[in-house]
ROBA-429238 format. One line per field, with one value per atom (N, C-alpha, C): residue number from 1; atom name; x, y, z. Coordinates in Angstrom, 2 decimals. Layout:
i <- (NUM,...) $
at <- (CA,...) $
xx <- (X,...) $
yy <- (Y,...) $
zz <- (Z,...) $
END
This chain:
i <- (1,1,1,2,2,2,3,3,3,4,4,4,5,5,5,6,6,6,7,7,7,8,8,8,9,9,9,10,10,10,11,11,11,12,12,12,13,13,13,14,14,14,15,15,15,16,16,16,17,17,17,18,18,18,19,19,19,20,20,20,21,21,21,22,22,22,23,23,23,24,24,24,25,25,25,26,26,26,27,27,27,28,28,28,29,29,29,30,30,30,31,31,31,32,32,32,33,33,33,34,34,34,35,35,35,36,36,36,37,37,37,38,38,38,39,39,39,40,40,40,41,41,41,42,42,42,43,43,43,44,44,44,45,45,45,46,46,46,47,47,47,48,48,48,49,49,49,50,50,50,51,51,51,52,52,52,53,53,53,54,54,54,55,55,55,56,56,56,57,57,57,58,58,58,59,59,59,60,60,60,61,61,61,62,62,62,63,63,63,64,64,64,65,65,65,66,66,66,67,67,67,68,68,68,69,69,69,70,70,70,71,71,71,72,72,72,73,73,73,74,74,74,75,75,75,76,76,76,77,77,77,78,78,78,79,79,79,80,80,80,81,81,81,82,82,82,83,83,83,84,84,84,85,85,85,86,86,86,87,87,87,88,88,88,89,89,89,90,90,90,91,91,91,92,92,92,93,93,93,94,94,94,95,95,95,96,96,96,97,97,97,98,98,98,99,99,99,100,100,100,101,101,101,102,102,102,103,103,103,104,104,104,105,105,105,106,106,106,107,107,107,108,108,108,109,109,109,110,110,110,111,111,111,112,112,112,113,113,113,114,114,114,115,115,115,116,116,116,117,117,117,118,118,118,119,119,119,120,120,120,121,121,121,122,122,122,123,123,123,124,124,124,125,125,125,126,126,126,127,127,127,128,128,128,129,129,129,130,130,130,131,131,131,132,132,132,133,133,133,134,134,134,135,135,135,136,136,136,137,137,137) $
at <- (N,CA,C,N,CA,C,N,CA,C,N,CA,C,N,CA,C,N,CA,C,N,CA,C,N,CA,C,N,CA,C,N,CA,C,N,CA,C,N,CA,C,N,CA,C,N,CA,C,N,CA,C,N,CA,C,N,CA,C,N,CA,C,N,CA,C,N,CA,C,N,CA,C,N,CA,C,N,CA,C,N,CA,C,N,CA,C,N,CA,C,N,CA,C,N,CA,C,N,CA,C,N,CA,C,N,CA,C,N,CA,C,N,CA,C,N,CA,C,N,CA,C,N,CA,C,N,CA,C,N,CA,C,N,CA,C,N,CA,C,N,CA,C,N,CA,C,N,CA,C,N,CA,C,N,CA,C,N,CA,C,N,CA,C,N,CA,C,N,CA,C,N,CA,C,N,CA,C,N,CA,C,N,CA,C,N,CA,C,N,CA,C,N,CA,C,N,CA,C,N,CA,C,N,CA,C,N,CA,C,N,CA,C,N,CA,C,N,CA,C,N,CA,C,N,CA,C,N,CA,C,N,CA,C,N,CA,C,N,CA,C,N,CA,C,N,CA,C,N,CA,C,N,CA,C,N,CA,C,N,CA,C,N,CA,C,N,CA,C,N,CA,C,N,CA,C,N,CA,C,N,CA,C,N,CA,C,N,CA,C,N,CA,C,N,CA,C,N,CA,C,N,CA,C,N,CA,C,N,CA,C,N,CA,C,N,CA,C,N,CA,C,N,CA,C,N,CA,C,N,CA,C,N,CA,C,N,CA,C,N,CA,C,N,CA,C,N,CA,C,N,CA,C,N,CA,C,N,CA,C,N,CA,C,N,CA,C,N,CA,C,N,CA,C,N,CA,C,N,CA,C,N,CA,C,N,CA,C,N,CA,C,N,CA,C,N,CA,C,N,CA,C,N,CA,C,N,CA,C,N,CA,C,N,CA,C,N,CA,C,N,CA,C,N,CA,C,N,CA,C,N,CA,C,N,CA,C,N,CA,C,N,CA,C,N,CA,C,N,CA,C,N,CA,C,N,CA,C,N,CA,C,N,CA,C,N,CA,C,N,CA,C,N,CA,C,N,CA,C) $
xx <- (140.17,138.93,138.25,139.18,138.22,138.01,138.91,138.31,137.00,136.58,135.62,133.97,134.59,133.27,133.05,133.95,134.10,133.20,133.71,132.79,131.58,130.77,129.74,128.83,129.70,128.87,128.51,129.69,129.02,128.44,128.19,127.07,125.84,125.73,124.03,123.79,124.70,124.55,124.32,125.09,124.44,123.04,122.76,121.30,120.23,120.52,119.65,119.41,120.41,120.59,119.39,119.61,119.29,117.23,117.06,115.55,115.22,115.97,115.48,115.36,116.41,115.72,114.76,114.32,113.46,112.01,111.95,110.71,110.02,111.09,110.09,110.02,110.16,109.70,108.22,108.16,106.68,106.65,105.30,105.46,105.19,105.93,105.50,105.12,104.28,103.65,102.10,101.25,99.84,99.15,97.99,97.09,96.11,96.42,96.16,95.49,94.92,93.93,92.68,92.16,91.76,91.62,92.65,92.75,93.52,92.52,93.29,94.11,95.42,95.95,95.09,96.00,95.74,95.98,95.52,96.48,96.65,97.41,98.08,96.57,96.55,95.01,95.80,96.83,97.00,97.45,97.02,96.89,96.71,97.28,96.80,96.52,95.73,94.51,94.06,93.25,92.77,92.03,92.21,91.31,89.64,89.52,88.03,87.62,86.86,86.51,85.43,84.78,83.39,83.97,82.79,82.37,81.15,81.08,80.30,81.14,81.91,82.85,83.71,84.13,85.48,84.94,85.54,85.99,86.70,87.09,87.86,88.96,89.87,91.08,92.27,92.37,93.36,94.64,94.49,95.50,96.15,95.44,95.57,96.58,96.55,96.43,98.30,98.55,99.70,100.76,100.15,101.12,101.41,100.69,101.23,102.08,103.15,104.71,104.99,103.98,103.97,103.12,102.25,100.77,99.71,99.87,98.30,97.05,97.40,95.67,95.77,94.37,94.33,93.21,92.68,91.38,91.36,90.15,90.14,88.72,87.99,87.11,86.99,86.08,85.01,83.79,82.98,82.06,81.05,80.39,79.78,80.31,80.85,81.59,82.98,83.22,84.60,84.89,86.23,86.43,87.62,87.73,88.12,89.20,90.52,91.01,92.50,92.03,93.56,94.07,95.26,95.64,96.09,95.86,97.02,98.25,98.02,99.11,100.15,100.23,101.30,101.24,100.19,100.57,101.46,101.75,102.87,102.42,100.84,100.18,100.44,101.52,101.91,100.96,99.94,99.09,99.16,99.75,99.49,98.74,97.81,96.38,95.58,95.76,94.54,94.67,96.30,96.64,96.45,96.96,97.03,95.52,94.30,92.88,92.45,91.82,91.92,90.25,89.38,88.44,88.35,89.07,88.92,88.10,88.10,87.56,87.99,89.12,89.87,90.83,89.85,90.37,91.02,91.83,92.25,91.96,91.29,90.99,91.55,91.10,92.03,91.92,91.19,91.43,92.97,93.07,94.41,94.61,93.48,93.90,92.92,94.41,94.06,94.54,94.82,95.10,93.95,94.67,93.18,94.04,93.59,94.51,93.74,93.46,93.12,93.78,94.54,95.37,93.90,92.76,91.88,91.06,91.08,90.38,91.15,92.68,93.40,93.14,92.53,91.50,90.59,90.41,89.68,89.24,87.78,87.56,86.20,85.94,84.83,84.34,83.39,82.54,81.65,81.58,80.00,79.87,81.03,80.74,80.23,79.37,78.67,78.60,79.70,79.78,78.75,77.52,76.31,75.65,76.00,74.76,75.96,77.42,77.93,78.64,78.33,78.57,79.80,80.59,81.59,82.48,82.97,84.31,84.97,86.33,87.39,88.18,88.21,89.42,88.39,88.12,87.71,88.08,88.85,90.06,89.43) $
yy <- (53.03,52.55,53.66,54.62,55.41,56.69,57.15,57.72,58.01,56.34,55.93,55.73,55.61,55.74,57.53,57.75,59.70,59.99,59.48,60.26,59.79,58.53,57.87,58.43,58.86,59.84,61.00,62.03,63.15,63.13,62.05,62.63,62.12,61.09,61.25,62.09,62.66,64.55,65.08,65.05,66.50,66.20,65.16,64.60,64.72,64.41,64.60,66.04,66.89,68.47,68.81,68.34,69.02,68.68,67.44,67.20,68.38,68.35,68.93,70.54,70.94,72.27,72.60,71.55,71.66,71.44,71.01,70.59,72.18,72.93,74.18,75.42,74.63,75.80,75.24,76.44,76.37,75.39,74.47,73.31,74.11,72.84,73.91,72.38,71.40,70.78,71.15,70.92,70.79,70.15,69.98,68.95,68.89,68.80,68.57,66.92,66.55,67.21,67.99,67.62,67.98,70.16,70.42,71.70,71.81,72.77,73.42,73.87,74.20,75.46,76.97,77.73,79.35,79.10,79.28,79.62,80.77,81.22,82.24,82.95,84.29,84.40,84.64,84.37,84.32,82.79,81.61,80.45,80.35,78.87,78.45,76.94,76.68,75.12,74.34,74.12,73.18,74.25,74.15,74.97,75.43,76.48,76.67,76.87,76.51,77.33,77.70,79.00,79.66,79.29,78.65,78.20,79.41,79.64,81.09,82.40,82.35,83.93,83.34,81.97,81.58,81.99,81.89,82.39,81.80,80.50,79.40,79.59,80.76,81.39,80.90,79.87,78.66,79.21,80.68,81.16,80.09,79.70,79.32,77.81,76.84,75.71,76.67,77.70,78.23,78.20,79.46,79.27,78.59,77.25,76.33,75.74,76.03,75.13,73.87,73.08,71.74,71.18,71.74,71.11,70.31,71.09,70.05,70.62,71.64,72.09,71.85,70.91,70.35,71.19,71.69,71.64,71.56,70.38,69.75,69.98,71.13,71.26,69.99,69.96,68.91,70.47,69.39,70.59,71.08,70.86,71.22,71.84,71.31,71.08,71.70,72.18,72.34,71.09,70.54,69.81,70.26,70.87,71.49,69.98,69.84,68.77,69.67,69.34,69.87,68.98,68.11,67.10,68.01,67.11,68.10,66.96,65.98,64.96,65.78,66.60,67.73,68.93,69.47,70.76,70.69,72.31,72.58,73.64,74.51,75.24,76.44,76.57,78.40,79.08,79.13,80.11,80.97,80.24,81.43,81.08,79.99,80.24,80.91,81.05,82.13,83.75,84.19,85.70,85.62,84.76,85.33,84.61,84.99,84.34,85.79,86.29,87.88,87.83,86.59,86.73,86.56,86.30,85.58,84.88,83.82,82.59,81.45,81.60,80.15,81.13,80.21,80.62,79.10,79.58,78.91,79.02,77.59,77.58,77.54,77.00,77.00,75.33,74.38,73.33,72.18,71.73,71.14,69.92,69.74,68.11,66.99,67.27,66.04,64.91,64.13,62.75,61.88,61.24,59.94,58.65,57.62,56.56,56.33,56.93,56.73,57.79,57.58,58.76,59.02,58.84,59.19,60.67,60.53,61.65,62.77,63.09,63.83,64.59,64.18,65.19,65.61,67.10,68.16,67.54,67.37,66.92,68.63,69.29,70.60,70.39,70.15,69.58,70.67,72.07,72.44,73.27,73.47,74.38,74.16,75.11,74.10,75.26,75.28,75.79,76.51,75.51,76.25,77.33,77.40,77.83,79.49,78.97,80.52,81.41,82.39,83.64,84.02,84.06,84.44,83.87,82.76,81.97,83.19,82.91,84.23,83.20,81.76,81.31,79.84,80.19,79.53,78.81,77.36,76.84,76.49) $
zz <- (148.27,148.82,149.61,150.19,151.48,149.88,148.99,148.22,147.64,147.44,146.11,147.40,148.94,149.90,150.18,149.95,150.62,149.25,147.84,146.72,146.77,146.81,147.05,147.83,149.42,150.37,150.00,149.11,149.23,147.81,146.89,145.76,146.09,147.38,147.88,148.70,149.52,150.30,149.49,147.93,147.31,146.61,146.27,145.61,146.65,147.45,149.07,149.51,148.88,149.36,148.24,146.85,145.97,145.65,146.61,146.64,147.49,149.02,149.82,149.35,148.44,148.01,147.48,146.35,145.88,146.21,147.34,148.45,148.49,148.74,149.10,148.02,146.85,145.89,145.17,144.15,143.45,142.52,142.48,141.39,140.11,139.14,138.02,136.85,137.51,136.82,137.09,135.92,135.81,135.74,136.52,136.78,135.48,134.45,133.20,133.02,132.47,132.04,133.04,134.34,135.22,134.89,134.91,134.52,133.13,132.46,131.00,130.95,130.46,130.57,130.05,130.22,129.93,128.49,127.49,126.05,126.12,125.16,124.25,123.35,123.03,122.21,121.07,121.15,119.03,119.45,119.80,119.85,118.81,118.04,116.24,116.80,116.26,116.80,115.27,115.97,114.61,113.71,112.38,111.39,111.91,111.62,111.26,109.87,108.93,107.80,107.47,107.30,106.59,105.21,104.94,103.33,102.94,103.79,102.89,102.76,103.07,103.09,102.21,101.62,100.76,98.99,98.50,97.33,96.42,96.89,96.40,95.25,95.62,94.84,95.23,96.31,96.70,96.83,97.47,98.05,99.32,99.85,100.87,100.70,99.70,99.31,98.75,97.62,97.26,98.83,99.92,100.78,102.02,101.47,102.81,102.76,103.28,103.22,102.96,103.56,103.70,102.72,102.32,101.22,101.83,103.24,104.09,103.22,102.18,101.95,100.60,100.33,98.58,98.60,97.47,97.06,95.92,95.21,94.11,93.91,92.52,91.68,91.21,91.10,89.72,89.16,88.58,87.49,88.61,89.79,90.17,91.67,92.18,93.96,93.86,94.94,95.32,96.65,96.64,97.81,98.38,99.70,100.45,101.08,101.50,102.41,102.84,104.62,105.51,106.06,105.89,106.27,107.46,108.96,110.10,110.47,109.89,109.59,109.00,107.99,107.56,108.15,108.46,109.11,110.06,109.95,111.06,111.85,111.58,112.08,112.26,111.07,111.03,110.69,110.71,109.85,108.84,108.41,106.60,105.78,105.99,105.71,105.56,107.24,107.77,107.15,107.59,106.85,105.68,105.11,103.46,103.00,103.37,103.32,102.41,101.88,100.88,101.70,101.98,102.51,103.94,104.74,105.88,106.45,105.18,105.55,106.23,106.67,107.36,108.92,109.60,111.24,112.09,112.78,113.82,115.20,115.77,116.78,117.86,119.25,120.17,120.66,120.06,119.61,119.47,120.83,120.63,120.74,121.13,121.68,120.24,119.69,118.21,118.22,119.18,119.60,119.05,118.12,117.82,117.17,116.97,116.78,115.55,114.95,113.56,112.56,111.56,110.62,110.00,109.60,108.88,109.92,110.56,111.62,111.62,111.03,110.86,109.87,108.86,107.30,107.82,107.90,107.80,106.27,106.17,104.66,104.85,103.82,103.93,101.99,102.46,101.06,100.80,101.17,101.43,100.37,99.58,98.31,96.89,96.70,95.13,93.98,93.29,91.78,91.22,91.31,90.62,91.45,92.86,93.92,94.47,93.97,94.33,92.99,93.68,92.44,92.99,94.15,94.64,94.40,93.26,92.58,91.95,92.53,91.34,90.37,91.01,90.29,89.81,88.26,87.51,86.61,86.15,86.09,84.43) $
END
């Protein structure tokens, strides 16, 4: 019995020791959202894409690990889709781009309660209107 009060006492001395140390050091939580953090500048975020610098040679769509990037021709349009429901945001998109047309932002906060808001859908390319297609199927 005096054992099981002697251990009782000293593991709220040491829990009591171990607040009180910590009283006088540096916090290291953030008042988020209130303040941003700092990012990283090779930060990877949500996609950017120039539809005028692309070239639609679907390099990009080959080395994505996961297959967040479709793009599906018809006769006139290209349709561009980045699921970030699959991404994993390595960027090998962006590097292996031969045009560097696809950037990453610093874009992070993709919280939405809808899975549909998660498609990057980019419609803006039109077959007839560019001369810059390499990969003509």
């Amino acid at each position: 019995m005096f054992k099981r009060i002697f251990n009782d006492t000293y593991n709220l001395l040491l829990g009591s020791f171990t607040v009180f140390k910590h009283s006088f050091k540096r916090r290291v939580t953030e008042e988020y959202p209130e303040k941003k953090p700092i990012l990283p500048e090779r930060f990877r975020g949500k996609h950017n894409w120039n539809a005028e610098k692309c070239c639609a040679c679907k390099s990009c769509e080959r080395v994505c690990p996961t297959g967040a990037i479709v793009i599906n021709k018809s006769e006139n349009n290209i349709e561009f889709n980045v699921d970030l429901k699959k991404c994993i945001f390595c960027g090998n998109c962006m590097y292996y781009c031969p045009k560097k047309a696809i950037g990453m932002s610093n874009d992070f906060e993709l919280a939405t309660d809808k899975k549909d808001n998660l498609i990057i859908a980019i419609n803006s390319l039109n077959l007839n209107e560019s001369s810059n297609i390499i990969d003509k199927e």
